[in-house]
C-alpha positions as YAML, in Angstrom:
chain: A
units: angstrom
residues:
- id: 1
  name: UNK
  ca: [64.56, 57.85, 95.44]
- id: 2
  name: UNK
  ca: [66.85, 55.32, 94.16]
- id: 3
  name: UNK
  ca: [70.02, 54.39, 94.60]
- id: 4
  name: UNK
  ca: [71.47, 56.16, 91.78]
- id: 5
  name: UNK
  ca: [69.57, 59.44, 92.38]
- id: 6
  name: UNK
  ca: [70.86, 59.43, 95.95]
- id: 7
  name: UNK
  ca: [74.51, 58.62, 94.45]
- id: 8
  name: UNK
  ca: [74.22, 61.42, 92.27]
- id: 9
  name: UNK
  ca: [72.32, 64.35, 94.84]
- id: 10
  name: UNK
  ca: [75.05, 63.44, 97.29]
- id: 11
  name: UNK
  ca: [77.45, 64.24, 94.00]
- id: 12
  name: UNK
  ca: [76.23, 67.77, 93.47]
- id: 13
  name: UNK
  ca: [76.38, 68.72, 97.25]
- id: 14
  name: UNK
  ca: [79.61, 67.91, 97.15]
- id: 15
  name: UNK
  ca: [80.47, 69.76, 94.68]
- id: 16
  name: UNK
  ca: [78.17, 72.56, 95.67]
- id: 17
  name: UNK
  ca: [80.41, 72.93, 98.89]
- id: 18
  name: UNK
  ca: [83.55, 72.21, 97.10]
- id: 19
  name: UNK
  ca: [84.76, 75.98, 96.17]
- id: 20
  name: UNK
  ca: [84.00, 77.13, 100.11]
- id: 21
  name: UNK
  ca: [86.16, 74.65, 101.50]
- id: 22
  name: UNK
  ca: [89.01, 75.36, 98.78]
- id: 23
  name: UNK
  ca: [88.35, 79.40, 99.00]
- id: 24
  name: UNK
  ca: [88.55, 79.43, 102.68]
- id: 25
  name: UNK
  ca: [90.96, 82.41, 103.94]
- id: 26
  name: UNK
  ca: [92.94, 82.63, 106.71]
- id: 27
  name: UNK
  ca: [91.49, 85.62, 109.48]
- id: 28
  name: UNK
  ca: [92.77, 88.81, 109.15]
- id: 29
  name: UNK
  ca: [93.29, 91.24, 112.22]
- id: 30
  name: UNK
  ca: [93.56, 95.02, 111.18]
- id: 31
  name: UNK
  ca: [95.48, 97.59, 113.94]
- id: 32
  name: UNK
  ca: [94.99, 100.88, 113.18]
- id: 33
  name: UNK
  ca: [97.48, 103.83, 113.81]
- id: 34
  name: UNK
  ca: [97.80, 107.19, 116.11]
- id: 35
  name: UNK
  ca: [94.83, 109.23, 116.61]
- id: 36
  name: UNK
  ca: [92.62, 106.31, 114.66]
- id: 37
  name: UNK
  ca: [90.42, 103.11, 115.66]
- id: 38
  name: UNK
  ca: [88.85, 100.64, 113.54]
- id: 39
  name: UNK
  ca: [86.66, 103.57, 111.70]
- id: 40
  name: UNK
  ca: [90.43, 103.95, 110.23]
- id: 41
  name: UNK
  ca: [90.13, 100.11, 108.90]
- id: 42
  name: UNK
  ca: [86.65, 99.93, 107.56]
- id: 43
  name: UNK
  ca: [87.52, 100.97, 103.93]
- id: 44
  name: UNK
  ca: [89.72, 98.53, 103.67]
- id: 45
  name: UNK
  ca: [87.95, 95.36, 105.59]
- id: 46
  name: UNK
  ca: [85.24, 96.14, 102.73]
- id: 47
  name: UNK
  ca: [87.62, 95.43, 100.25]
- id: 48
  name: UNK
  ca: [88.79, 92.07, 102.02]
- id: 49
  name: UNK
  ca: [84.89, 91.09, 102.35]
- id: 50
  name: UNK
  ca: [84.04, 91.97, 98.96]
- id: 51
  name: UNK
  ca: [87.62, 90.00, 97.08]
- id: 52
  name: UNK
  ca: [87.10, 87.18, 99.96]
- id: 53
  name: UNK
  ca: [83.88, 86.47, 100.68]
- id: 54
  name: UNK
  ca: [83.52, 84.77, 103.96]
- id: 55
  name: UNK
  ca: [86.86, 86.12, 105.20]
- id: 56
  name: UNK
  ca: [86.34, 86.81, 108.86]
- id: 57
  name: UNK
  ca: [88.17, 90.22, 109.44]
- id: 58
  name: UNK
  ca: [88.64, 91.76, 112.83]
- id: 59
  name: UNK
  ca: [89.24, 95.75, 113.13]
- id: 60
  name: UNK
  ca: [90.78, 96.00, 116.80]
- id: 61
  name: UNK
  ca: [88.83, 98.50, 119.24]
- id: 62
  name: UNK
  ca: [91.34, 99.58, 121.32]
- id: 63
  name: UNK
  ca: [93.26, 102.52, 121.94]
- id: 64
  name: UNK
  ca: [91.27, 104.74, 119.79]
- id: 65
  name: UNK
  ca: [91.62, 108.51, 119.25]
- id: 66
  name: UNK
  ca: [93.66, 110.09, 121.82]
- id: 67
  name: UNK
  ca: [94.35, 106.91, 124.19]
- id: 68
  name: UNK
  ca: [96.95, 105.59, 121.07]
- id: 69
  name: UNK
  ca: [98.86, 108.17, 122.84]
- id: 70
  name: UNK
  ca: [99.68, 105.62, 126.02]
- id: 71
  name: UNK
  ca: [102.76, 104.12, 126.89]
- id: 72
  name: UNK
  ca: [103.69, 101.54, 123.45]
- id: 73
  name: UNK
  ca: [104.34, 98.53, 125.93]
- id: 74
  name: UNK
  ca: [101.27, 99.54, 127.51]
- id: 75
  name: UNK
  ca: [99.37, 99.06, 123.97]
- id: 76
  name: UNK
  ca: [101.29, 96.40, 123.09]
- id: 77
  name: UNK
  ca: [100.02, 94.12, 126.36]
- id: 78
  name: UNK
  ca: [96.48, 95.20, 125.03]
- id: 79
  name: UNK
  ca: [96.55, 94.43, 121.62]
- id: 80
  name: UNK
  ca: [98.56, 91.24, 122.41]
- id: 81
  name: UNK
  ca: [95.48, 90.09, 124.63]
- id: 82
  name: UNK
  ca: [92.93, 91.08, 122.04]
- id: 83
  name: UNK
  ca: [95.09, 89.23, 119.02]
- id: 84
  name: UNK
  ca: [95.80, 86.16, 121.23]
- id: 85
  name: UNK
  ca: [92.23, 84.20, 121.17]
- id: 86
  name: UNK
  ca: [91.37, 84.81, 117.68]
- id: 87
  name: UNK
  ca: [94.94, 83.56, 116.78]
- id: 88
  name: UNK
  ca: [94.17, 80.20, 118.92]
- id: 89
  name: UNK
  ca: [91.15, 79.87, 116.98]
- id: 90
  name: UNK
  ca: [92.83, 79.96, 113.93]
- id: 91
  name: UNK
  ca: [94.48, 76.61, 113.18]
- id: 92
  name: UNK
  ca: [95.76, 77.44, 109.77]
- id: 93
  name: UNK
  ca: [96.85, 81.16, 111.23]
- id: 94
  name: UNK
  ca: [96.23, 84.42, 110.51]
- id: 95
  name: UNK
  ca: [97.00, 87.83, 108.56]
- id: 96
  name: UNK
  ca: [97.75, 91.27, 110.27]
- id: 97
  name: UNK
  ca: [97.28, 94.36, 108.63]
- id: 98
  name: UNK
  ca: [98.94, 97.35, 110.78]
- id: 99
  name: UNK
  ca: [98.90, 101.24, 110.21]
- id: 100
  name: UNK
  ca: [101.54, 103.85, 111.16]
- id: 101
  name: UNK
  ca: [102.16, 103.42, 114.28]
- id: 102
  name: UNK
  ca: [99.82, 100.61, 114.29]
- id: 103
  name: UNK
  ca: [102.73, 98.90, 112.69]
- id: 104
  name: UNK
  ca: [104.74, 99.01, 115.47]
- id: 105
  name: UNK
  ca: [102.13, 97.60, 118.02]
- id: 106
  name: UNK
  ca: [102.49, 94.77, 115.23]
- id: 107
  name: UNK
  ca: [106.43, 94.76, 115.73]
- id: 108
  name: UNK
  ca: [105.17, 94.16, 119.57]
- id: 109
  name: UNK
  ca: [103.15, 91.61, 119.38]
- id: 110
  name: UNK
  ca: [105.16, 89.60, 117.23]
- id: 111
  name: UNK
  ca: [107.90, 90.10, 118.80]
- id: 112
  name: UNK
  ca: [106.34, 89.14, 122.76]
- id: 113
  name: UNK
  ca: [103.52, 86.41, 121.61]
- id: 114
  name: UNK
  ca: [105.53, 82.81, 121.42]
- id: 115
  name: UNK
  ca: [104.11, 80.30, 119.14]
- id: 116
  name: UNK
  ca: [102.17, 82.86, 117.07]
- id: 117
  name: UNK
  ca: [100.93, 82.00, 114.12]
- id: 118
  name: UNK
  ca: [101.35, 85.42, 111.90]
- id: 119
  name: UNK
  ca: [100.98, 84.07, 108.22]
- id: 120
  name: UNK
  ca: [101.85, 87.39, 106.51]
- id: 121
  name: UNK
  ca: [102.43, 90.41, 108.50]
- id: 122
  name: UNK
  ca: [101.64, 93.32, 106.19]
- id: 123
  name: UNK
  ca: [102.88, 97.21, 107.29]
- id: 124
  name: UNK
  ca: [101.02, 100.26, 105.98]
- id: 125
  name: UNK
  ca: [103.53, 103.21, 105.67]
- id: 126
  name: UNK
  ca: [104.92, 102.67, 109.36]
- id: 127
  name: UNK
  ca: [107.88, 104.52, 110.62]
- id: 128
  name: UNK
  ca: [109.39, 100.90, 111.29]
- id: 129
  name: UNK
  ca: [112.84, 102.13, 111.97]
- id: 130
  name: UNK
  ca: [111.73, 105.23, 113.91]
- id: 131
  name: UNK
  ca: [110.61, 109.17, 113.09]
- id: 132
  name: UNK
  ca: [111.97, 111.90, 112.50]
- id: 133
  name: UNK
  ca: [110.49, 114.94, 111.08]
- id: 134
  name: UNK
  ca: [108.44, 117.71, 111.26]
- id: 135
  name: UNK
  ca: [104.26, 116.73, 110.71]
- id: 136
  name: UNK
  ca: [101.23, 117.94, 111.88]
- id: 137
  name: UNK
  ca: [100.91, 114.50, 114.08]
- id: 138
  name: UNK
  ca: [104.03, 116.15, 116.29]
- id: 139
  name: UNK
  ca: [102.78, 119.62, 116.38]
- id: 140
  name: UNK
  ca: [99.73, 118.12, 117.85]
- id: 141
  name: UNK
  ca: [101.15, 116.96, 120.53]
- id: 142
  name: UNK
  ca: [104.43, 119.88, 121.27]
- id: 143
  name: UNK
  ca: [103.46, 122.60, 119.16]
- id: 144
  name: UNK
  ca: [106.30, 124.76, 120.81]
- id: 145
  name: UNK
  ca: [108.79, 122.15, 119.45]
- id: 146
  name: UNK
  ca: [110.66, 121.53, 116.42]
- id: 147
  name: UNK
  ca: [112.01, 118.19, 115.37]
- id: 148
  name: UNK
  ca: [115.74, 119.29, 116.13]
- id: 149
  name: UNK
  ca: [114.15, 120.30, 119.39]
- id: 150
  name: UNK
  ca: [111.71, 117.54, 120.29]
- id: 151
  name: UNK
  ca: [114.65, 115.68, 121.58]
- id: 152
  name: UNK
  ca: [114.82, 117.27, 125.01]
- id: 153
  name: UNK
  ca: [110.73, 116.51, 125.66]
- id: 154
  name: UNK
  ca: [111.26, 113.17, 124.30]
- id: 155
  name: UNK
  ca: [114.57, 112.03, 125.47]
- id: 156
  name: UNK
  ca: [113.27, 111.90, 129.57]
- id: 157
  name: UNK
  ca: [111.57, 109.27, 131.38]
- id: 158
  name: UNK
  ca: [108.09, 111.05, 131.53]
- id: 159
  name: UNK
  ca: [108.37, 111.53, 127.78]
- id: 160
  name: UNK
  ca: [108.94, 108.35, 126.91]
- id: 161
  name: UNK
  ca: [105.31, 107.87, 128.29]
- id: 162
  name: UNK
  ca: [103.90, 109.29, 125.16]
- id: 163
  name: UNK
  ca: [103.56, 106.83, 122.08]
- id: 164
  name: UNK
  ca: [105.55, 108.86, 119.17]
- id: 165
  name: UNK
  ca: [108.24, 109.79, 121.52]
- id: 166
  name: UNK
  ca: [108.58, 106.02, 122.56]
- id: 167
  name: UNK
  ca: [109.66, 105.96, 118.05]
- id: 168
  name: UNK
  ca: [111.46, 109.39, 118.21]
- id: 169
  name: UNK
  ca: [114.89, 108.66, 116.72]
- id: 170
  name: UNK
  ca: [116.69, 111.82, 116.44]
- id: 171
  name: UNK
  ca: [119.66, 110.98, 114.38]
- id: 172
  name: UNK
  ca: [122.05, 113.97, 115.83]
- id: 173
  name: UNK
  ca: [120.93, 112.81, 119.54]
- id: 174
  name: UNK
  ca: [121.89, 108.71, 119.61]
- id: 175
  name: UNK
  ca: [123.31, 108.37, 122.47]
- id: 176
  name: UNK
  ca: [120.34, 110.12, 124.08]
- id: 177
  name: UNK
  ca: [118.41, 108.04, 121.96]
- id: 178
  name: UNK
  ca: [119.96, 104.54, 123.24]
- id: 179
  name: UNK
  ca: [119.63, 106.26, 127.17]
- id: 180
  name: UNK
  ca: [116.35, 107.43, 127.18]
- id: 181
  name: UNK
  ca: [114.69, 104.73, 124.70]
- id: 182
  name: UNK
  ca: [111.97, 102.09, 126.14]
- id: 183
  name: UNK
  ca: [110.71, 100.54, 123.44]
- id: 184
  name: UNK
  ca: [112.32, 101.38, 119.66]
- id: 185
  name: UNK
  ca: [115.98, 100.92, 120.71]
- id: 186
  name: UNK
  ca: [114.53, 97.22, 122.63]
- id: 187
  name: UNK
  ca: [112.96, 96.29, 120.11]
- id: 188
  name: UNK
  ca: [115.49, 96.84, 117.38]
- id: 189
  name: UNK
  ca: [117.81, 94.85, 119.71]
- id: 190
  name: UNK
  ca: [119.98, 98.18, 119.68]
- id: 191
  name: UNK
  ca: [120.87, 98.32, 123.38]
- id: 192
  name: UNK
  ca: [121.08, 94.99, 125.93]
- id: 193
  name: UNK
  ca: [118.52, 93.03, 126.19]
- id: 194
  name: UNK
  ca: [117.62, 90.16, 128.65]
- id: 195
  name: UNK
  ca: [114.68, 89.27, 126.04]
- id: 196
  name: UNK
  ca: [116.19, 89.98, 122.39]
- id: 197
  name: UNK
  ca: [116.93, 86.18, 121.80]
- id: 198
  name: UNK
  ca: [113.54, 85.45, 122.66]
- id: 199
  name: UNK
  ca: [112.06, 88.62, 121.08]
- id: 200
  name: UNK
  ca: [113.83, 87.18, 117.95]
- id: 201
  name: UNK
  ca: [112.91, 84.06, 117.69]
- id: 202
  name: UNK
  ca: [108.96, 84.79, 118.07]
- id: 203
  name: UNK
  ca: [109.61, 87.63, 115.02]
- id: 204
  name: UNK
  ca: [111.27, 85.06, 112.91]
- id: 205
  name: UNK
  ca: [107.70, 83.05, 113.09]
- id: 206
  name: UNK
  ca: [106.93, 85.42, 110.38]
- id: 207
  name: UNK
  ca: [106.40, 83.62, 106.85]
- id: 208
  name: UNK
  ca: [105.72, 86.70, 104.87]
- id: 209
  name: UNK
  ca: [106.54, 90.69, 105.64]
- id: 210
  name: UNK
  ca: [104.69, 92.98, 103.36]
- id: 211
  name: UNK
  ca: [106.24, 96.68, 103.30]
- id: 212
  name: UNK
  ca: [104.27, 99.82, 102.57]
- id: 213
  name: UNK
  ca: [105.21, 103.00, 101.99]
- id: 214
  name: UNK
  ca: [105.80, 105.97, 99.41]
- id: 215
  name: UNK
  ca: [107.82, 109.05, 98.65]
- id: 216
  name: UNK
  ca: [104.52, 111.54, 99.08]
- id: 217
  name: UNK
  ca: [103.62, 110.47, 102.33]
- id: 218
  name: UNK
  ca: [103.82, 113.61, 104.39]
- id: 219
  name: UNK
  ca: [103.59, 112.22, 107.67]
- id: 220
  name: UNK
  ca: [106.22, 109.38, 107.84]
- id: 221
  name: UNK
  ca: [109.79, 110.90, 107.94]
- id: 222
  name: UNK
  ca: [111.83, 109.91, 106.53]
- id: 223
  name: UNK
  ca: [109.16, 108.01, 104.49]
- id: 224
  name: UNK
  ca: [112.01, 105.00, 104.06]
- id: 225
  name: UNK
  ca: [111.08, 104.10, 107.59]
- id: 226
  name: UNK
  ca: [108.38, 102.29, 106.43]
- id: 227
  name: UNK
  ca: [111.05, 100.10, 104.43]
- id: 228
  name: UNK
  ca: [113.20, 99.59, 107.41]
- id: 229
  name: UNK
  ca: [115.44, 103.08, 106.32]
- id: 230
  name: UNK
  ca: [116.17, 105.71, 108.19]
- id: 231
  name: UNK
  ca: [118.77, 108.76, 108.36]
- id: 232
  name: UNK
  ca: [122.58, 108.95, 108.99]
- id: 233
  name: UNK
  ca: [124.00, 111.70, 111.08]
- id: 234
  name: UNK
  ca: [123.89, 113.65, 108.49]
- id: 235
  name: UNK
  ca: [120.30, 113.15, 107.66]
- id: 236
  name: UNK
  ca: [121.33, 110.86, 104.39]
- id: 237
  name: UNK
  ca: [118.65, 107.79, 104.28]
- id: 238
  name: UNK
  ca: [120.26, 104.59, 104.60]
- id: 239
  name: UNK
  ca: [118.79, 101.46, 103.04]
- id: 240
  name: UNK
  ca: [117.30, 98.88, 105.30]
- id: 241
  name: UNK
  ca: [120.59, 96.46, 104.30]
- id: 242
  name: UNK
  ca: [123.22, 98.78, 105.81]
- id: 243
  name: UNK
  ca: [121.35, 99.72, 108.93]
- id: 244
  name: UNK
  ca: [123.26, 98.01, 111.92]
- id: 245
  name: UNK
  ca: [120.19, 96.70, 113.25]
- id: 246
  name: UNK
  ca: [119.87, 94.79, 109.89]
- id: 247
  name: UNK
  ca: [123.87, 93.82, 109.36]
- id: 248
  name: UNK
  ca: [123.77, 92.57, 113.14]
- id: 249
  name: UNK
  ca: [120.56, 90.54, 112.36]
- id: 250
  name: UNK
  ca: [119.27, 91.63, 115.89]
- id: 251
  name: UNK
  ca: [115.78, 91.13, 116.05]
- id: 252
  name: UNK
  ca: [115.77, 88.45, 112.57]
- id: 253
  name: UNK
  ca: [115.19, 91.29, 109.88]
- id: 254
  name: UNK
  ca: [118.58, 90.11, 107.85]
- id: 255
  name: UNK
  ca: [116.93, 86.27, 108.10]
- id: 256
  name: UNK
  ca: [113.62, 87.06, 106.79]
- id: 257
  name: UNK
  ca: [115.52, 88.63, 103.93]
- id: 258
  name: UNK
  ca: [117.79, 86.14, 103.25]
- id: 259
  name: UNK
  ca: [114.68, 83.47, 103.57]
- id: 260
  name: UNK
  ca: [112.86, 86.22, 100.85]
- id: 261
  name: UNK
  ca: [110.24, 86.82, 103.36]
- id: 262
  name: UNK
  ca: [110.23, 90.20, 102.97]
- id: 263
  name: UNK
  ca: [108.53, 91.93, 99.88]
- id: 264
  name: UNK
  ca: [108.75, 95.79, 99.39]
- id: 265
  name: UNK
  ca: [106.10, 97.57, 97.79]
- id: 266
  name: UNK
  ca: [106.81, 101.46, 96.87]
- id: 267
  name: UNK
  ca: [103.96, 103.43, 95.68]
- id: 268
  name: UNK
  ca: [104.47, 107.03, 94.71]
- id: 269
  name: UNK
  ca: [101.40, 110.14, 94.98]
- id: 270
  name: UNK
  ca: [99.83, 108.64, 98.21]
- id: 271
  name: UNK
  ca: [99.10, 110.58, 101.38]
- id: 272
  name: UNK
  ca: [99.82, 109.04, 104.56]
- id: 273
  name: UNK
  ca: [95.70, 108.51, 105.06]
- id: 274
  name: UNK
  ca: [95.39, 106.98, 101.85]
- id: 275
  name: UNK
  ca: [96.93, 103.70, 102.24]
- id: 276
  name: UNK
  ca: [94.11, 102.44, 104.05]
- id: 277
  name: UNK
  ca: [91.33, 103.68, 101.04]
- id: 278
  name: UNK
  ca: [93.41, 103.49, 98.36]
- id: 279
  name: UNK
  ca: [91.79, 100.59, 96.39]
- id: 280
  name: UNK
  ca: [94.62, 99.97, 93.92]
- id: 281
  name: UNK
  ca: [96.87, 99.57, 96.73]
- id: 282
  name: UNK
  ca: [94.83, 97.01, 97.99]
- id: 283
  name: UNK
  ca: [94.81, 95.16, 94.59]
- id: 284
  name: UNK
  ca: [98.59, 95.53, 93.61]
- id: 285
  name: UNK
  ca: [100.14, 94.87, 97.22]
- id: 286
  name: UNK
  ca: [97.95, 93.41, 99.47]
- id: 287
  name: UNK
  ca: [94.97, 91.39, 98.34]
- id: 288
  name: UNK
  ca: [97.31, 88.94, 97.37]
- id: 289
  name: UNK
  ca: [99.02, 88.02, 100.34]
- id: 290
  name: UNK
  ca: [95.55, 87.00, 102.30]
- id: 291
  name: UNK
  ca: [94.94, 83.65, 101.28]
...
């Protein structure tokens, strides 16, 4: 072979090669929410395979079925050690896609792993700002309560144990919220601290914050939680601006905003076990934000 026809093979391999190393996409680590596992995911990692070929995707085994019951902190530490290595292999970082209550695992992680490298952080109708509401999720677990009762299981150390009281925010019970709260109240820098500035900082890695979440989900309540909302006193919802966790900038929600790292999508006629199937979801709010 001459010199030209080696010039010019060498040319095409190049070029062969060219659109995998431009098309290459960042990993993407999926969380799923209560009562689920990665079975939960797998519609939706076959819609990241098939738009990004070659993307590697990672559906989290842990804390399936009934075990996403456990202590939040306790799933947290988990999931923080399963996220943790396939972050460190990820020079360019990496995408998480979390569900329900799967979201706030996310909140977490992000919020206890220093130097992450969370490229876009993307939450699928979460209760981000807490629960409160009647669902079969609740009756499931205290079907002799009501959700102007649940407070007084709830609101005690050994109920605090349980996952969705550890996000129970009763808006008539807030001081026995801000007593008896572990993790939500922490986390939303809403009582002291010793490790909100640090908490903070870590969250703030963030570049992009993808919210998910619609009027017809039946399970989130009120279904502005997943928006950062939540109810007044007198069970009015209150944007995510006005909230004090927000206006105090406590945990770096009001500097994400103000950096337009947040974007808010609001899709009406989904159930709550739809926005992991629901393929024009995927295209209009998420595909987009995994490159």
């Amino acid at each position: 072979m001459t010199g030209g026809c080696r010039l010019r093979v060498f040319i095409w391999a190049v070029l062969l090669l060219l659109p995998s190393v431009i098309m290459a996409y960042r990993p993407v680590i999926l969380v799923h929410g209560l009562f689920g596992g990665p079975e939960q995911m797998a519609t939706l990692k076959k819609y990241i395979k098939r738009s990004h070929p070659g993307t590697s995707v990672t559906a989290i085994s842990l804390y399936n079925a009934d075990a996403s019951v456990k202590p939040m902190w306790e799933q947290v530490e988990g999931f923080r050690k399963a996220i943790k290595p396939i972050m460190e292999s990820a020079k360019d970082g990496v995408h998480l896609i979390c569900f329900a209550q799967g979201g706030l695992i996310c909140r977490g992680v992000l919020a206890t792993l220093p130097h992450h490298n969370v490229h876009s952080v993307i939450f699928l109708s979460s209760p981000l700002a807490g629960q409160y509401g009647d669902s079969n999720y609740i009756s499931k677990f205290f079907p002799s309560f009501s959700k102007s009762t649940l407070y007084n299981a709830c609101y005690t150390t050994q109920g605090q144990k349980l996952s969705s009281c550890s996000y129970w925010k009763d808006p008539h019970q807030i001081e026995k919220y801000l007593k008896y709260s572990v993790f939500l109240a922490p986390l939303n820098g809403e009582v002291k601290n010793a490790k909100s500035k640090a908490w903070r900082k870590n969250f703030l890695r963030i570049k992009t914050m993808v919210l998910l979440g619609g009027p017809d989900n039946e399970v989130i309540k009120p279904w502005q939680s997943s928006m950062f909302g939540f109810y007044n006193s007198n069970e009015n919802v209150i944007d995510m601006e006005q909230q004090d966790f927000y206006v105090n900038d406590s945990f770096g929600l009001k500097t994400l905003n103000q950096r337009k790292a947040i974007v808010k999508c609001i899709i009406p006629g989904v159930k709550h076990d739809s926005w992991t199937k629901n393929h024009k979801i995927y295209k209009k709010c998420i595909e987009k934000w995994l490159t």
